[in-house]
C-alpha positions as CSV (number, residue, x, y, z in Angstrom):
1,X,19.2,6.0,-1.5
2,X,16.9,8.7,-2.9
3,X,13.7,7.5,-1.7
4,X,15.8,7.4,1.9
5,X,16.1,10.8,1.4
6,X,12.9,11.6,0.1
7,X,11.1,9.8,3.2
8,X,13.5,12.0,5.6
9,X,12.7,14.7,4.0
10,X,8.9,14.5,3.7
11,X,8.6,15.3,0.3
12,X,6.2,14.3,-1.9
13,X,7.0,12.7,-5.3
14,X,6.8,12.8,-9.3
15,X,7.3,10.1,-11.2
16,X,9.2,11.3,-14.6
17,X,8.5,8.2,-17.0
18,X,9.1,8.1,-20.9
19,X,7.2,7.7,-23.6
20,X,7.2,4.4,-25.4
21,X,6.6,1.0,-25.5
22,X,7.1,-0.4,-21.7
23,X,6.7,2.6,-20.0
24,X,3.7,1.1,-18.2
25,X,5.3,-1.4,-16.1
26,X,8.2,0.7,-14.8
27,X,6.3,3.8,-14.2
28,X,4.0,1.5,-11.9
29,X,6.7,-0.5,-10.6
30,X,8.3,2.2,-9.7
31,X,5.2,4.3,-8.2
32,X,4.5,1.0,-6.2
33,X,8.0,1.0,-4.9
34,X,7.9,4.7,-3.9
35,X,4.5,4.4,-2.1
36,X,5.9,0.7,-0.1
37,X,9.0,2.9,1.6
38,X,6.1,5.7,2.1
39,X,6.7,8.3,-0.1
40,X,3.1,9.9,-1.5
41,X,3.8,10.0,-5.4
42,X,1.7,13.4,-6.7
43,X,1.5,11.6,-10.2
44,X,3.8,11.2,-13.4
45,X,4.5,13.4,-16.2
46,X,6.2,11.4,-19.6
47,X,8.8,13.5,-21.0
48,X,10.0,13.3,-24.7
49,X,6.6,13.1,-26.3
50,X,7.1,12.5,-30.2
51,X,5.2,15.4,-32.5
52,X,3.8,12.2,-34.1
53,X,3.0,9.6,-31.1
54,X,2.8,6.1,-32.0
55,X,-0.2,3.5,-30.5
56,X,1.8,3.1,-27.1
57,X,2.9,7.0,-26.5
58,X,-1.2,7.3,-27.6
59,X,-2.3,5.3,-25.2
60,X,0.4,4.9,-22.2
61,X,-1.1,7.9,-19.9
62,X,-4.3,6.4,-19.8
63,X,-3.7,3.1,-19.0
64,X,-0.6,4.6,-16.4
65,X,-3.4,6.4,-15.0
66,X,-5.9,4.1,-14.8
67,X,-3.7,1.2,-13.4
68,X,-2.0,3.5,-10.5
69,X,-5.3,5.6,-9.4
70,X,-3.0,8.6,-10.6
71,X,-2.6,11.2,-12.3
72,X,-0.8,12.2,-15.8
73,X,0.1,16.0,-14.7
74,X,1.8,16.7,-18.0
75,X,2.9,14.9,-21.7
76,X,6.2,17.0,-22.4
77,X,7.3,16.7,-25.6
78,X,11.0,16.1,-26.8
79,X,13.3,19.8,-26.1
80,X,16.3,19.5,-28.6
81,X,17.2,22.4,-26.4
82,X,17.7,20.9,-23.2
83,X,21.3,19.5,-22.5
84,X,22.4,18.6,-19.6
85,X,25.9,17.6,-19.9
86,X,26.1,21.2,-21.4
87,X,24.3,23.0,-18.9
88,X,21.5,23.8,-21.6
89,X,17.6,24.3,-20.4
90,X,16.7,26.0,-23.4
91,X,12.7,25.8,-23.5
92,X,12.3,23.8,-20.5
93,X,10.7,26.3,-18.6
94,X,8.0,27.2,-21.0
95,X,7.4,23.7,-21.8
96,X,7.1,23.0,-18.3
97,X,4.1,25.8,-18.1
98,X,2.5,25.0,-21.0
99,X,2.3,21.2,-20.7
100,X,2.0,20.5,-16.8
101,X,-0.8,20.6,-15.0
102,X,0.7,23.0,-12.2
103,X,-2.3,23.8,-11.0
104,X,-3.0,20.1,-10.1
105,X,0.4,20.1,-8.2
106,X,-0.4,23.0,-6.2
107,X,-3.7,21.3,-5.0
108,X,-1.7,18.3,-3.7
C-alpha cells in the first residue's frame, strides 16, 4: 500500500484533504490511520478553496487543527489550470508558494 511504502521509506506525510462539508472526519480518520502504521503526518493542506467559502470551508481548518494537534500548512484555492489527465499544472506552482506555509515544512 502507500503508507507501506511510505513507512519503508521514512518519509514523512501531508495530508491533502478538501474543502467542504465532511472533510473533518476523513482528514482525521485518515491522519489517525497514517500515524497507527507510524508514519509522522507534517499537517494538512485543503485544496480547492472556493473564492466565496461557505460556514464549513470557513471553519474546517480550525476545527481539523484543533481536533488532530496539527497543522493547516496551506488553504489552496480551486486552479481551473491544473489538469491532470492533460498533463496541465498551470498555476500550481505559484499557488503552492503563495498559499503554503513552506517555511513550516522546512522546520519539520
Amino acid at each position: 500500500s502507500v503508507a507501506d511504502l511510505i513507512v519503508a521509506m521514512g518519509l514523512p506525510a501531508l495530508v491533502v484533504a478538501r474543502p467542504g462539508l465532511g472533510t473533518i472526519n476523513h482528514t482525521l480518520l485518515t491522519i489517525k490511520q497514517a500515524q497507527s502504521v507510524g508514519i509522522r503526518v507534517l499537517g494538512t493542506i485543503i485544496n480547492g478553496c472556493a473564492d466565496q467559502p461557505d460556514l464549513a470551508e470557513r471553519t474546517n481548518p480550525q476545527a481539523i487543527e484543533r481536533y488532530s494537534g496539527l497543522p493547516v500548512l496551506g488553504l489552496l484555492p480551486c486552479l481551473t489550470g491544473v489538469d491532470l489527465e492533460n498533463r496541465r499544472l498551470d498555476g500550481l506552482a505559484e499557488s503552492i508558494a503563495r498559499f503554503v506555509q513552506v517555511e513550516k515544512l522546512l522546520e519539520a
